[in-house]
C-alpha positions as CSV (number, residue, x, y, z in Angstrom):
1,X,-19.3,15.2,20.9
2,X,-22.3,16.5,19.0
3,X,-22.7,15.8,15.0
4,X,-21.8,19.3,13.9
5,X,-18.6,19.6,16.1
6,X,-15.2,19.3,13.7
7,X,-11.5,18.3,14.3
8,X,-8.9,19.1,12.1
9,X,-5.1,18.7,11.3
10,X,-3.7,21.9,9.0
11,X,-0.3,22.1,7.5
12,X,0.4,18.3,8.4
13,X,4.1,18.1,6.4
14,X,4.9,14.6,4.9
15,X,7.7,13.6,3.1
16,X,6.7,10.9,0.1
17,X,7.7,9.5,-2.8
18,X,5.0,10.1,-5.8
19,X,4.4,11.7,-9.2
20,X,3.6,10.2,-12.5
21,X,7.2,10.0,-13.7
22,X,9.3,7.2,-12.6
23,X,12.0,10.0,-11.7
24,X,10.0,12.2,-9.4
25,X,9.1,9.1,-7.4
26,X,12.5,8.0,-7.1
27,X,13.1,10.9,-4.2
28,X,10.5,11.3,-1.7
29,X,9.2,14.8,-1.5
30,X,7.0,17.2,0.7
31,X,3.3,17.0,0.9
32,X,1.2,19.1,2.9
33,X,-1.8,17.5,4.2
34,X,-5.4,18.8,6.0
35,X,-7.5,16.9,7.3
36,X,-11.0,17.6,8.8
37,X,-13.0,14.5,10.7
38,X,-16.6,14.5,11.4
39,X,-16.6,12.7,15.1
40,X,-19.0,9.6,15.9
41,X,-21.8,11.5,18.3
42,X,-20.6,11.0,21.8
43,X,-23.5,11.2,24.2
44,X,-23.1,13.4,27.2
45,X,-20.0,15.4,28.3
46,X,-16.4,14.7,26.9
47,X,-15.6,14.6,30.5
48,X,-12.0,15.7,29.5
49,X,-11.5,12.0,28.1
50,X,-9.6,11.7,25.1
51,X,-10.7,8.5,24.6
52,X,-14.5,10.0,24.3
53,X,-12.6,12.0,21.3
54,X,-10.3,11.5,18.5
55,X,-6.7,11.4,19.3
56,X,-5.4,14.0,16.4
57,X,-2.0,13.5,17.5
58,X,-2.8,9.1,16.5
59,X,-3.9,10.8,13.3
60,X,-1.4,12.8,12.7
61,X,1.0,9.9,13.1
62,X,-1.6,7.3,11.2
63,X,-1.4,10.0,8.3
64,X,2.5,10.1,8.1
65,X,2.7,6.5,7.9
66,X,0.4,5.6,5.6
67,X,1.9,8.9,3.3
68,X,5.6,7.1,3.4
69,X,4.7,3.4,3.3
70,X,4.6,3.3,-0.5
71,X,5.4,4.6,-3.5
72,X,2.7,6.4,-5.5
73,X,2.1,7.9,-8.9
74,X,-1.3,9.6,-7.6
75,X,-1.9,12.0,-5.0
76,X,-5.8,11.0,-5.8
77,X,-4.7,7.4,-5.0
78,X,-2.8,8.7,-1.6
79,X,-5.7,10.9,-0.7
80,X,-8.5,7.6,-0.9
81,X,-5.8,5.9,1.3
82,X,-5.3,8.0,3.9
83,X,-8.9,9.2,4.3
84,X,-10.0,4.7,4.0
85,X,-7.9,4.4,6.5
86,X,-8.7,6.9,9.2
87,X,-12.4,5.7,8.6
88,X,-11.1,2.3,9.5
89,X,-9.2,3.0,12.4
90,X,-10.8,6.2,14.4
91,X,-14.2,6.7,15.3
92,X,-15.7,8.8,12.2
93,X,-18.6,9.2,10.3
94,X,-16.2,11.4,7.6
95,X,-13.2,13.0,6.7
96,X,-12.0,15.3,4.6
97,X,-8.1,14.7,3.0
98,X,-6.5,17.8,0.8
99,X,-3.3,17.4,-0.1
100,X,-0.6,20.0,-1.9
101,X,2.2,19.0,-3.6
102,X,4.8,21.7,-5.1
103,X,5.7,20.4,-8.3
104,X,4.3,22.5,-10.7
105,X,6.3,25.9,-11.9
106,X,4.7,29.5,-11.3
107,X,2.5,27.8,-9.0
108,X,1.9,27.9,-5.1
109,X,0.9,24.3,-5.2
110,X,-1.7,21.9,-6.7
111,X,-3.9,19.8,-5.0
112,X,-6.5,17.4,-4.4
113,X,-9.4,17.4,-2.0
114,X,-11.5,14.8,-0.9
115,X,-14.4,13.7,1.2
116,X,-15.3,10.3,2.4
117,X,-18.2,9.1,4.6
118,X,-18.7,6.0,6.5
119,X,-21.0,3.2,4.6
120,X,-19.1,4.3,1.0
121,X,-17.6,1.4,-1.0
122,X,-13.7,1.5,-1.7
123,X,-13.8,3.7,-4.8
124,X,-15.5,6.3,-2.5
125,X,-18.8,6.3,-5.0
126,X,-22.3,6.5,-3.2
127,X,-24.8,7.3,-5.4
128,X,-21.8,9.7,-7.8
129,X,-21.7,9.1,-11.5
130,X,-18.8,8.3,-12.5
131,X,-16.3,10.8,-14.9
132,X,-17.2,10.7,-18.4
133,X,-20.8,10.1,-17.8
């Protein structure tokens, strides 16, 4: 695979339990989640070998499990874990996580987007500033 080439997951639908209040998280609820991965650079042809790739469909899975193995008050704090973990576990130099949750009235969803890149520390913070500052 060559540096500019992309995979993606669209639409992934996750069930969860999170929100801020203690009784939102007490049923789990439906997430949508993208996903976009910058590949490792794979020299010469793909030769039709997934393992020369990245198995979306072990990502796909990867992504569901992480989403359901806890509890969460955050979708920030679920996006920095699912995209730290699919830099952990598949061969990536980044990944892109959005997430939409359908909590909020008169809206189609809200959100959060992220990007993550191989090398960054846990917080996700290169060379960023943080909030505030």
């Amino acid at each position: 695979m060559k540096s500019s080439d992309q995979i993606f997951i669209r639409g992934l639908r996750v069930r969860c339990c999170i929100g801020v209040p203690e009784q939102e998280r007490a049923q789990p609820q439906e997430l949508v989640i993208n996903a976009n991965f910058s590949p490792l650079v794979s020299p010469g042809p793909l030769n039709d070998d997934i393992g020369r790739t990245i198995d979306y469909h072990a990502v796909a899975i990867r992504l569901d499990e992480i989403a359901g193995a806890r509890p969460r008050k955050l979708i920030e704090t679920l996006a920095e874990d699912l995209a730290a973990m699919v830099l952990d576990e598949f061969p990536v130099n980044a990944v892109s996580i959005e997430i939409e949750k359908f909590i909020l009235p008169n809206t189609r969803c809200v959100g959060v987007a992220i990007t993550r890149h191989t090398g960054e520390d846990a917080a996700g913070q290169g060379d960023e500033k943080p909030l505030g500052i």
